[in-house]
C-alpha positions, 0 to 999 in steps of 0.5 A, spaced: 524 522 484 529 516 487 528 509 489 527 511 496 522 517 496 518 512 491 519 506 497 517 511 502 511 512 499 509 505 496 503 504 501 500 511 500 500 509 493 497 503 494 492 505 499 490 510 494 492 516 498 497 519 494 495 526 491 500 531 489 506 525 489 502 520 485 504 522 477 512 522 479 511 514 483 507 512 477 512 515 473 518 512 477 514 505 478 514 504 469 522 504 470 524 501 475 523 493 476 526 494 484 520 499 486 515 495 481 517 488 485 517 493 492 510 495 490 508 488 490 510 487 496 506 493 499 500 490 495 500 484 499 500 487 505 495 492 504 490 485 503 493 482 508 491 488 513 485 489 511 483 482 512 485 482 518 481 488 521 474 485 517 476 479 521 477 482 527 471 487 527 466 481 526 469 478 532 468 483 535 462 485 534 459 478 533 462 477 541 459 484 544 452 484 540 
């Protein structure tokens, strides 16, 4: 698997939505300092984004409740 099939799957992997992918990213991942460091960046945005929707569903349902 190259750096860019790997990249193209990062946030899958992270959110844990990989199946049939998942043993080769995690294979690539041991050797590839670049993708580990891409991966942080998707880990990142995963908690971002789910902070986000969490604030923005009590928002919502505080206002509309």
């Amino acid at each position: 698997m190259t750096c860019e099939d790997v990249r193209d799957l990062l946030y899958l992997f992270v959110t844990n939505e990989l199946d049939e992918e998942f043993e080769a990213v995690c294979n690539h991942l041991v050797g590839c300092a670049a993708c580990r460091k891409a991966m942080a960046e998707h880990v990142k945005l995963a908690g971002s984004l789910s902070k986000a929707v969490i604030r923005t569903d009590l928002r919502y349902y505080s206002q509309n409740n």
